[in-house]
N, C-alpha and C positions, 0 to 999 in steps of 0.2 A: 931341416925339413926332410921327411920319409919320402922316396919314393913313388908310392901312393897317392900322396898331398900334391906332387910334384905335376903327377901326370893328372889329376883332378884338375887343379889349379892351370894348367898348359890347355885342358879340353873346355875349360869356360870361357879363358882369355881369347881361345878361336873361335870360339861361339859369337862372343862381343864384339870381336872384327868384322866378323861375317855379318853379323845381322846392322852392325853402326855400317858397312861397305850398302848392304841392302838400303837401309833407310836414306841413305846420304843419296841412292839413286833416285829412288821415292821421291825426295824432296826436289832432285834438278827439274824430273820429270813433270812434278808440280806445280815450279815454277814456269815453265816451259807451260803449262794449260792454261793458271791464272792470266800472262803476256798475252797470251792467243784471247782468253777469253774475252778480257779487259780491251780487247783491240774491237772485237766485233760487237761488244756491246758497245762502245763511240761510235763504230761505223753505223750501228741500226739507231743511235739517236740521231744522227746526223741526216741519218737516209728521211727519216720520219720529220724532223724539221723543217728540213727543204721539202716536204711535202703536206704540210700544211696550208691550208687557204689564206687563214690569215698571213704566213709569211710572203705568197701571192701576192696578193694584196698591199702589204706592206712595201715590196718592191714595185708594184704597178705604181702606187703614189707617190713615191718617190721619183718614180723615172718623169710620171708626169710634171711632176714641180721643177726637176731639169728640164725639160721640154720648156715648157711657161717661161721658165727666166734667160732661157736663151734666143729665144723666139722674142719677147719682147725688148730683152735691154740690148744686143745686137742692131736694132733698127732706127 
């Protein structure tokens, strides 16, 4: 191989480092957003379920049905 070819071929190879070094941060940094993102979209369903009436509700009848069966079979 000339020369030439040599130092071509040595300025693409660091090109391909540099930019695979780039995107490999890219990618951490990506993943790193998705975790974050995926965290706070559970946390806002979560916030949103527990704030629902009917969930309300749902726990009001049940507390009341423990209330009932301990109230009467107790006595």
């Amino acid at each position: 191989m000339d020369e030439q070819t040599e130092r071509a071929l040595a300025g693409i190879i660091e090109r391909i480092i540099k930019r695979y070094a780039i995107l490999e941060e890219r990618m951490d940094l990506c993943k790193e957003d998705f975790k974050a993102l995926k965290k706070d979209m559970r946390d806002a369903a979560l916030l949103l379920r527990d704030k629902h009436t009917w969930r309300l509700e749902e726990v009001d009848r049940e507390v009341r049905k423990l209330a009932g069966k301990s109230g009467s079979g107790g006595e």
